[in-house]
C-alpha positions in Angstrom: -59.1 -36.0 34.6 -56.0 -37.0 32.4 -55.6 -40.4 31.4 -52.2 -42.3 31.9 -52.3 -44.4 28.9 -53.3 -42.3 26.3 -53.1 -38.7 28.4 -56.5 -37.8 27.0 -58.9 -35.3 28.8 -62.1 -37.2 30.3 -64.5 -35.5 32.6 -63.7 -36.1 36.3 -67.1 -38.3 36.6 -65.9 -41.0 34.8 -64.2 -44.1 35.5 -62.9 -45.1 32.8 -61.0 -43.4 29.8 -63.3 -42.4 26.4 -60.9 -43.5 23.9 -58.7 -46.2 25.2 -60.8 -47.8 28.1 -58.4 -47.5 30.5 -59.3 -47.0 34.2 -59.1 -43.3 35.6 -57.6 -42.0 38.4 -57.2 -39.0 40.0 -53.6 -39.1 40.9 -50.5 -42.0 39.6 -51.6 -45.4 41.0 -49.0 -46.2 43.6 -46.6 -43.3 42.7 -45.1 -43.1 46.0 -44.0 -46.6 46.4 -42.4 -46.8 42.6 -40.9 -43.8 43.1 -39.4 -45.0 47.1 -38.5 -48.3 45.1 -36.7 -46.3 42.0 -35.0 -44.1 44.0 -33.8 -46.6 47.0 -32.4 -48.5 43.6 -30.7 -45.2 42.5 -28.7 -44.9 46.3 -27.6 -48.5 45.9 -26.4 -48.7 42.2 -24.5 -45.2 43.3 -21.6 -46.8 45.1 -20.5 -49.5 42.6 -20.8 -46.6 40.1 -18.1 -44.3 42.1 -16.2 -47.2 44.2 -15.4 -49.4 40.6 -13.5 -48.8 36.9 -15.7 -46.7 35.0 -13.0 -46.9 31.9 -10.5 -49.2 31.3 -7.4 -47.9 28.6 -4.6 -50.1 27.3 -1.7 -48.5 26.1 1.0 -50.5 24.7 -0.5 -53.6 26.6 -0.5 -52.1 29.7 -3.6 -52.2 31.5 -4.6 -48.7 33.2 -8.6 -48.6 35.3 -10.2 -45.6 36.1 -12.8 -44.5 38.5 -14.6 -41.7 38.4 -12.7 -39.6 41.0 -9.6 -41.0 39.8 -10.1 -39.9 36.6 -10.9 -36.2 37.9 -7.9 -36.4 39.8 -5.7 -37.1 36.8 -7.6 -34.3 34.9 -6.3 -31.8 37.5 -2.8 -33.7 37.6 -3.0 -32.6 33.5 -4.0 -28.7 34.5 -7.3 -29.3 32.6 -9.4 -28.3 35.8 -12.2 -26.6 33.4 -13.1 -30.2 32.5 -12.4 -31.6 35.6 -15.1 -29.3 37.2 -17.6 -30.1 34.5 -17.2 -34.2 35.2 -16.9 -33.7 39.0 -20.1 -31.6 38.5 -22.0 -34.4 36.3 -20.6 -37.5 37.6 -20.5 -36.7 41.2 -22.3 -33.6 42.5 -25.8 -33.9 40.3 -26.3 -37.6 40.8 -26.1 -37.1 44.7 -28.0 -33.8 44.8 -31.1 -35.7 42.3 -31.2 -38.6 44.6 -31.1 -35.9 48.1 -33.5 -33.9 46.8 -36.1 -36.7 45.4 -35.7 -38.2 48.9 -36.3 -34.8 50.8 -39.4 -34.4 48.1 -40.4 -38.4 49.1 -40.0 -37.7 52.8 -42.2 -34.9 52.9 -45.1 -36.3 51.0 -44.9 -39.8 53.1 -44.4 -38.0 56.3 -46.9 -35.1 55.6 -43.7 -32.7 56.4 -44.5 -29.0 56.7 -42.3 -27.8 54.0 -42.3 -25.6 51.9 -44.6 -27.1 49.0 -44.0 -24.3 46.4 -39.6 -25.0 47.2 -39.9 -28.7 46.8 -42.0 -28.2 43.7 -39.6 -25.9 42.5 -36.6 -28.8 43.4 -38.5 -31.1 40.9 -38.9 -29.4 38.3 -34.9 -28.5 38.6 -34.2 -32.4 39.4 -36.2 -32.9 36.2 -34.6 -30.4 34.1 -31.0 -31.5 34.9 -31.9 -35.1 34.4 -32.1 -34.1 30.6 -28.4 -33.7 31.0 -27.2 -36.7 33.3 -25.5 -39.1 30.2 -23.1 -36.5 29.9 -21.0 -38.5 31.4 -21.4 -41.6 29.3 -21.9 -39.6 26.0 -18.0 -38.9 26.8 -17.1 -41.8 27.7 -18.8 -43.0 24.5 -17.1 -40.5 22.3 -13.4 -41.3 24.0 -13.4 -44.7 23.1 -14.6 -44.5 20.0 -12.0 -42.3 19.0 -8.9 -43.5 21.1 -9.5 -47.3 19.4 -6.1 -47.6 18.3 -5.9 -50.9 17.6 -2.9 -52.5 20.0 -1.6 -49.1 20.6 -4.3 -47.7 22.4 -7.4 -49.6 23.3 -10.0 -47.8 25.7 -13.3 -49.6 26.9 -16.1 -48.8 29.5 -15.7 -50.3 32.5 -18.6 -52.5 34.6 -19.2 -49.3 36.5 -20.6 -47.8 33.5 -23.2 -49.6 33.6 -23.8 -49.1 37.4 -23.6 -45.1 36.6 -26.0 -45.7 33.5 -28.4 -47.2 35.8 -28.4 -44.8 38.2 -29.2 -41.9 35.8 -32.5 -44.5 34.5 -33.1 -45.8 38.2 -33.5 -41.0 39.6 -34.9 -40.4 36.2 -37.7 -43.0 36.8 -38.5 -41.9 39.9 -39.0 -38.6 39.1 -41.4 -39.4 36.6 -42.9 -41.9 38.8 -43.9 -39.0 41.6 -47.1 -37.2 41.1 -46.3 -33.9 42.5 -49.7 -33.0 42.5 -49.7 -35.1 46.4 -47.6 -32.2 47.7 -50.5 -29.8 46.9 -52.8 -32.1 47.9 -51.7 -32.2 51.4 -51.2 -28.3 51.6 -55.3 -28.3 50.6 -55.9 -30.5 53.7 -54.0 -28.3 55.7 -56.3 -25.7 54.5 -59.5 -27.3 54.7 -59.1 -28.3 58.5 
């Protein structure tokens, strides 16, 4: 059995953890509820993250706010579709599909589902994966106004629903690590055993 705190290997019999002391268990303690709790935070902090300014540019002292599909919008008005597909992709489409497919993976562990374990596992380890690349969004938003500070010229800032999207990348990444996927295979032995 794996330790949380220190993720040293212990023998199953054991309670408690060889090297740092720490109680064992056999699966997360209460990794269905943080994960419900992350990801329920996720669904909320999504709609002040696509309904407010995610940027804010002054040009020439003229005060300009744009939200995330406002600013794909203008990046097709501007023929650059190519990036416009790439932030509609990042900023839209994977935050939804993360927070869908940890709540299909929640559902069907909490409501003993019969789905497809081997598919849901599968959908984790792809949520996972594409987590890696979910500040995308904020890396560019990062890199634009960093570079566009023009003094009174040309001023860009984040806007408050920065924030809001930055949380909602923490708020899906935190519940996937929260899960313990191992529950999915540990109904599908039940199902067995009976």
């Amino acid at each position: 059995m794996m330790c949380n705190n220190c993720h040293l290997t212990n023998v199953a019999q054991w309670t408690h953890c060889r090297r740092c002391k720490e109680p064992l268990f056999s699966r997360k303690p209460n990794s269905i509820l943080k994960s419900w709790a992350y990801l329920l935070t996720a669904f909320i902090l999504l709609f002040p993250a696509n309904l407010y300014p995610i940027s804010q540019l002054t040009k020439q002292g003229v005060i300009t706010y744009d939200t995330i599909f406002s600013g794909i919008m203008s990046l097709v008005d501007n023929e650059l579709i190519a990036i416009a597909i790439i932030v509609f992709t990042a900023s839209i489409l994977v935050p939804w599909l993360k927070i869908i497919g940890l709540f299909v993976i929640l559902l069907t562990i909490s409501l003993n589902m019969p789905l497809s374990k081997q598919k849901l596992h599968f959908s984790y380890r792809v949520i996972e994966w594409i987590g890696r690349w979910s500040m995308l969004d904020l890396f560019v938003i990062s890199i634009v106004v960093a570079l566009v500070n023009m003094g009174q010229l040309l001023d860009a800032k984040p806007a408050p629903a920065a924030t809001a999207f930055a949380a909602v990348i923490l708020f899906t990444q935190l519940a996937a690590k929260a899960l313990d996927t191992r529950l999915l295979w540990d109904q599908l032995e039940q199902q067995h055993d009976r």
